[in-house]
C-alpha positions in Angstrom: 21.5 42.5 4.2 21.7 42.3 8.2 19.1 40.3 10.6 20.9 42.0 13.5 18.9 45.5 12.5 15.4 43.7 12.3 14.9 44.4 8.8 14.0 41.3 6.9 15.4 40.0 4.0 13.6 37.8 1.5 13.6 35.8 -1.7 11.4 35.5 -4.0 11.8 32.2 -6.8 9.5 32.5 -9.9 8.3 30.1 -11.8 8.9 28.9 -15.3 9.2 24.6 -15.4 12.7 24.1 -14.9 14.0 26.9 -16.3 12.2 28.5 -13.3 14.5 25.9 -11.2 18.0 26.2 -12.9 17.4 30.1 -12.3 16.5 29.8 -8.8 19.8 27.5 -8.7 21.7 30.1 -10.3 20.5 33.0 -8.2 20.9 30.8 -4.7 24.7 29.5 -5.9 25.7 33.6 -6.2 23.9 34.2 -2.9 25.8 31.4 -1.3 29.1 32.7 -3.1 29.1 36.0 -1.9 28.2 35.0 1.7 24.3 36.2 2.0 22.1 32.6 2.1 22.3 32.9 6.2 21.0 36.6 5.7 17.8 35.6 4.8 14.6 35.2 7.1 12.4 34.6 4.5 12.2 32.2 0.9 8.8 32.5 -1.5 8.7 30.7 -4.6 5.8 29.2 -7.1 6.2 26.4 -9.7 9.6 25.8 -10.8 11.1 27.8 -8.4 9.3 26.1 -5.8 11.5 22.6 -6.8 15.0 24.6 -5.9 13.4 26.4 -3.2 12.1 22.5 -1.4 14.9 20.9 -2.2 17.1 23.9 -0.2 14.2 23.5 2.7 15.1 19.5 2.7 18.7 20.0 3.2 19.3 23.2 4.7 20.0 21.1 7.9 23.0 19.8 6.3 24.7 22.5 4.6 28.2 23.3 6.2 27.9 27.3 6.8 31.6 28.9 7.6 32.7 32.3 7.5 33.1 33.8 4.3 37.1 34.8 4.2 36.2 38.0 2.7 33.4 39.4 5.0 34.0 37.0 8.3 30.5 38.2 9.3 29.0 36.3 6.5 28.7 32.5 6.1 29.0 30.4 2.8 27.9 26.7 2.5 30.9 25.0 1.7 29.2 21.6 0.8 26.3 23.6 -1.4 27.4 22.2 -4.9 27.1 19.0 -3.5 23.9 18.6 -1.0 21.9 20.9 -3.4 23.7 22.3 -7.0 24.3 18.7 -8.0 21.2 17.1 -6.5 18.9 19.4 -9.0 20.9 19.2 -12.1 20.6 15.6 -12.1 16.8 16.2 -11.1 16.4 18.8 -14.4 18.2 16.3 -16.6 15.1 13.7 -16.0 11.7 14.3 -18.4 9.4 14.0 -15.9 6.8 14.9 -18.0 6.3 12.9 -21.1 4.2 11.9 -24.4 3.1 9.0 -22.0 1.4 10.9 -19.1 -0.2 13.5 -21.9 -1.3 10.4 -24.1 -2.4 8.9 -20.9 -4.2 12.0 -19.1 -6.5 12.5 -22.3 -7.0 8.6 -23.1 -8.3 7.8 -19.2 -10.5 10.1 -17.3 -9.2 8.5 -13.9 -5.8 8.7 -14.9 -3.6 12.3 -13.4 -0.7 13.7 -14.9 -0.4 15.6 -11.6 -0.2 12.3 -9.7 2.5 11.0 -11.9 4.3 14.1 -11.7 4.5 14.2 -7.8 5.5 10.2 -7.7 8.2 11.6 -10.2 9.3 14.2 -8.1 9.3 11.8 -4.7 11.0 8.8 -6.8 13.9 11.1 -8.2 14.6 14.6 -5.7 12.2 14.6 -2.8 11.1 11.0 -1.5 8.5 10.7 0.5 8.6 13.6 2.6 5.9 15.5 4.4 6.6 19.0 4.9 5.4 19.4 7.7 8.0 16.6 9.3 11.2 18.6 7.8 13.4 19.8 10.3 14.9 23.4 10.1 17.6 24.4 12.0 18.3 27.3 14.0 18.6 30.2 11.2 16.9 28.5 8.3 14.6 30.6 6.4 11.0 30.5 6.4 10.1 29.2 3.7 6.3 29.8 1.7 5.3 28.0 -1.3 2.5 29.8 -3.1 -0.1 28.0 -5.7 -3.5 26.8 -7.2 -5.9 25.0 -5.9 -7.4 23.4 -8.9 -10.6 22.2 -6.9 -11.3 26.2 -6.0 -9.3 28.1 -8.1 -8.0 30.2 -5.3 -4.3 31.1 -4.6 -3.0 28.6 -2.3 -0.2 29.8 0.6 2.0 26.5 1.5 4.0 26.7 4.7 5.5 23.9 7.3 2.7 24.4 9.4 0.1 25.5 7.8 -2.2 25.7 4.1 -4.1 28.8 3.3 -6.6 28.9 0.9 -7.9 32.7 0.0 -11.2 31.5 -0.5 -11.7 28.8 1.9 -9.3 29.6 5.1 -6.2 28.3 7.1 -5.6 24.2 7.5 -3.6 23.5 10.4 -2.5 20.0 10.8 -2.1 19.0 7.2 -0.4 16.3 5.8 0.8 17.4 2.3 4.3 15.7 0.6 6.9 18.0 -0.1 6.7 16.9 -3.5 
């Protein structure tokens, strides 16, 4: 993996609930390990892999990248158990999704399990970020969350910038929470 050749490198995070996360976790600690998080230009993910990959796109900024003493081309995050390994395991310990929210979602037509699983997500791992405010720095991966909208059905492309349904078009301007 080298950016100086103009090939790109990119990640892709599946999804799977929090398995889907822990995975992602997994994959991203190894990547760090080895040197090759810094080699990447590009991050996609969907559902649980979409938690790891917006928690690493909140705190990129503050991971401490230093030459990897092996290959001194390559930089590891030496804070990355910390700012995001330790962040997420705490996060995945949490039921976010409960007897209560499915007893509720069925018992109230107004009441949305989705609702109480983004407050969830902004109360314990996200806050109340938009994504559109988070600040990248200089060699941060794009990163692309893809999804459903459940009012159209359509595949849904997520990015900083910009929202892309397949059926309806590109939003520019949005204001969407990270969570």
């Amino acid at each position: 993996m080298n950016r100086k050749n103009n090939m790109k490198n990119g990640l892709s995070l599946s999804g799977g609930g929090f398995r889907a996360t822990l995975y992602s976790l997994g994959s991203l600690i190894r990547l760090n390990e080895v040197g090759l998080m810094r080699e990447l230009n590009t991050i996609t993910s969907v559902s649980g892999g979409s938690i790891t990959a917006g928690w690493l796109m909140l705190n990129w900024s503050k991971l401490n990248f230093k030459n990897n003493i092996d290959k001194p081309h390559l930089f590891t995050a030496e804070n990355f158990h910390e700012a995001i390994t330790e962040p997420l395991l705490e996060f995945c310990s949490r039921d976010i999704v409960g007897r209560k929210e499915i007893f509720l979602s069925k018992l109230l037509p107004c009441y949305s399990a989705i609702n109480s699983v983004k407050s969830k997500y902004n109360k314990f791992l996200f806050g109340d970020v938009l994504l559109k405010d988070i600040e990248l720095s200089h060699g941060a991966p794009e990163f692309i969350f893809y999804g459903t909208n459940l009012d159209t059905g359509s595949r849904v492309r997520i990015q900083k910038n910009t929202v892309r349904d397949y059926n309806i078009g590109i939003a520019h301007g949005y204001t969407l929470s990270l969570a």
